[in-house]
C-alpha positions as CSV (number, residue, x, y, z in Angstrom):
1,X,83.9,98.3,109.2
2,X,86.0,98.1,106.2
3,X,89.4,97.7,106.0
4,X,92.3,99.3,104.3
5,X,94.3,97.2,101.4
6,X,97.3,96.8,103.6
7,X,97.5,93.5,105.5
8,X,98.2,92.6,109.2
9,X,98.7,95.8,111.6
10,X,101.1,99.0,111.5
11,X,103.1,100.3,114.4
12,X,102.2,104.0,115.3
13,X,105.3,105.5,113.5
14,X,104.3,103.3,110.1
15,X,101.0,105.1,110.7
16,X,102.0,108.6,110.9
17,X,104.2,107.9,107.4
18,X,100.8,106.8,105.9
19,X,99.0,109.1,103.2
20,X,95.6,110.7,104.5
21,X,93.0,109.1,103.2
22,X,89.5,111.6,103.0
23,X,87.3,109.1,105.0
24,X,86.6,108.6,108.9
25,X,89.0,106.0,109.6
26,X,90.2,104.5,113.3
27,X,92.8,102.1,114.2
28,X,92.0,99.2,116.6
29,X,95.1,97.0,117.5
30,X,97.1,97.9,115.3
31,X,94.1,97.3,112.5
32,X,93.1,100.7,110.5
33,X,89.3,100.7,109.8
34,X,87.6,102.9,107.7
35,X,83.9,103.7,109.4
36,X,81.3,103.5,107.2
37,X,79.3,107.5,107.5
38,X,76.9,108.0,110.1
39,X,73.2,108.6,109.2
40,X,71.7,112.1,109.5
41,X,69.5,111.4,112.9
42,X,73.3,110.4,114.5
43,X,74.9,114.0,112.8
44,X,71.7,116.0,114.3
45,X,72.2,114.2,117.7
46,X,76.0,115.0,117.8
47,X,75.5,118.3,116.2
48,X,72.6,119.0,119.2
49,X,74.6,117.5,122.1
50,X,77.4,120.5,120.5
51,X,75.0,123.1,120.2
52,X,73.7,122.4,123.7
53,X,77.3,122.2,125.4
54,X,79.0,125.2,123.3
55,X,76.3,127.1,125.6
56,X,77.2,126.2,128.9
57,X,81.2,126.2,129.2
58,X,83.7,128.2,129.6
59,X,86.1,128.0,126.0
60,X,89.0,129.6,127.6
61,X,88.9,126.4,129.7
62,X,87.6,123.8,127.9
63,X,87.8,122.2,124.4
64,X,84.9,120.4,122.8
65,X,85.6,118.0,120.1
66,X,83.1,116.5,118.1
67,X,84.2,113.4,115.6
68,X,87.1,116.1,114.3
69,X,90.3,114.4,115.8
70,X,92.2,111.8,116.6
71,X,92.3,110.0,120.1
72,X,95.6,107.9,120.7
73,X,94.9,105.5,123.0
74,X,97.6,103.8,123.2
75,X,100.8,103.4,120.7
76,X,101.3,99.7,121.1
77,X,99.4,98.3,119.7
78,X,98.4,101.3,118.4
79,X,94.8,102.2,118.8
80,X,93.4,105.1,117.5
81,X,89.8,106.3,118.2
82,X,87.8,109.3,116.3
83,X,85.2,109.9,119.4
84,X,81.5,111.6,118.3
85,X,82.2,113.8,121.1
86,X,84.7,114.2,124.2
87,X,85.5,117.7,126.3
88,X,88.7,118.1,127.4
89,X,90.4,120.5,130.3
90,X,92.8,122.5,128.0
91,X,95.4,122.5,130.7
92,X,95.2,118.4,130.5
93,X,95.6,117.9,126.5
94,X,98.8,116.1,125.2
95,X,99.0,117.1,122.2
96,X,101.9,114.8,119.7
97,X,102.2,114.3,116.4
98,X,98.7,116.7,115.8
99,X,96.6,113.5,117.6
100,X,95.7,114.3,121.3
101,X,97.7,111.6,123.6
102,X,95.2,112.3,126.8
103,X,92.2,111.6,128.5
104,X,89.6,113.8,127.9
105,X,87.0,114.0,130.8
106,X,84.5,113.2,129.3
107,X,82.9,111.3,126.2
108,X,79.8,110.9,124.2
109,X,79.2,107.8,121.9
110,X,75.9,108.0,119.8
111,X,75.2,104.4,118.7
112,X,74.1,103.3,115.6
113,X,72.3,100.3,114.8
114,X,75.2,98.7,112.9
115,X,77.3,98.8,116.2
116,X,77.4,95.6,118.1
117,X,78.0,95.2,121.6
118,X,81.4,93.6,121.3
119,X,82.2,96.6,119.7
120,X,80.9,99.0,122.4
121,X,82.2,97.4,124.8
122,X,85.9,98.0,123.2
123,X,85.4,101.6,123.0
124,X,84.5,101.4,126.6
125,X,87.5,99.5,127.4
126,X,89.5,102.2,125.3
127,X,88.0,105.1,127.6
128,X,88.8,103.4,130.6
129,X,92.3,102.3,130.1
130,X,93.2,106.1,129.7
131,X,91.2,107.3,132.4
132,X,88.0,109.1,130.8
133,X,86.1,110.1,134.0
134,X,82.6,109.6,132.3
135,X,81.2,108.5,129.3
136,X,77.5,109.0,127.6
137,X,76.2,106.4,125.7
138,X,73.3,107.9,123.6
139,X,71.1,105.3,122.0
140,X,68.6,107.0,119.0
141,X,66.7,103.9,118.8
142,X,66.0,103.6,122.4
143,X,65.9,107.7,123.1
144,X,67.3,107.0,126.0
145,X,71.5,108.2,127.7
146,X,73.6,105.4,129.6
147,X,75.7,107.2,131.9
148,X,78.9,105.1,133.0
149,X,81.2,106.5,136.0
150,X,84.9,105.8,136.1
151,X,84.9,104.1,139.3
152,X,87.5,101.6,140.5
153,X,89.7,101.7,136.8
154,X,86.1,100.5,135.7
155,X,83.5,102.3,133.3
156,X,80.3,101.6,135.3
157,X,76.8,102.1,134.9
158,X,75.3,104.6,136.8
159,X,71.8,105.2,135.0
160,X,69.9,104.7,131.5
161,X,68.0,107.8,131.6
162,X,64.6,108.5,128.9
163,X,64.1,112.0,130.2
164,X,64.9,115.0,132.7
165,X,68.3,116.7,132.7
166,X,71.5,115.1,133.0
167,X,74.8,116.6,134.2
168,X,78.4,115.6,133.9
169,X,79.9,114.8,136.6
170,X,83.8,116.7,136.2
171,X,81.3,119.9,134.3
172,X,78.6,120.2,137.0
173,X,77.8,123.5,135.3
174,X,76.7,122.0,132.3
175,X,73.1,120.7,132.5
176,X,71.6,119.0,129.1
177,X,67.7,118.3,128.7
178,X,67.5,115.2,127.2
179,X,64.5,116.4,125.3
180,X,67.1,118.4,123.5
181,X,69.6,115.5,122.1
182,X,66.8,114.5,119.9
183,X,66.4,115.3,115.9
184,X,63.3,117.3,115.4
């Protein structure tokens, strides 16, 4: 991921004082990044696994988000996450600064080949140091969903999944076909 001119790290209020800039940008540790564009099989998934959910829930209840927003994770050192896809219980969202300071209950990460696990792994550990109930990891190359449980204060596995129908666990009313995530 590239990174912006400015050396060293900004504090959240330095952040929020900063001029927008018209990329996808995140901020790890205090480190803004800008993330490079996702390829068009990772905007069909994403644009699918919206499709597929818009269907199924209840908007007066529930806000689905897809790679739109800002996540604050946490303020010091700030950390900053633009998720490809979380769902949120409208009476849970914190909403500060216009960046959503909650959990959302649940996540989607569509990887892309660039990612490396190091890097995974530290959105994982975001997600579960704010409490994310559950999180999809959806792998293109693989065509195949990770499904990791909060259990314990841990994100853990609880299945890598190639087919059939997956629900999430806090949206049991919600059933996606995994057949379905895929790009035509």
């Amino acid at each position: 991921m590239a990174t912006l001119p400015k050396t060293g790290t900004v504090t959240y209020e330095e952040w929020l004082q900063m001029p927008a800039v018209n990329a996808k940008e995140e901020v790890v540790n205090g480190e803004i990044r800008i993330v490079p564009p996702n390829k068009l099989p990772h905007a069909n998934i994403v644009d699918n696994l919206t499709a597929l959910f818009h269907k199924q829930l209840d908007r007066s209840v529930t806000l689905l988000y897809a790679s739109t927003f800002g996540l604050v994770i946490r303020r010091e050192p700030l950390t900053c996450r633009t998720p490809d896809m979380v769902l949120f219980e409208r009476s849970t969202m914190v909403v500060e600064d216009g960046f959503v300071h909650s959990a959302p209950q649940f996540g989607i990460e569509v990887l892309s080949p660039s990612e490396r696990r190091p890097e995974i792994t530290e959105k994982l550990r975001d997600y579960e140091s704010i409490g994310t109930a559950e999180v999809w990891l959806v792998s293109p190359e693989a065509a195949t969903v990770e499904v990791l449980v909060l259990d314990d204060g841990e994100l853990r596995r609880s299945a890598i999944v190639a087919e059939g129908v997956l629900q999430p666990k806090h949206f049991p009313a919600v059933q996606i076909d995994i057949a379905e995530i895929w790009p035509d």
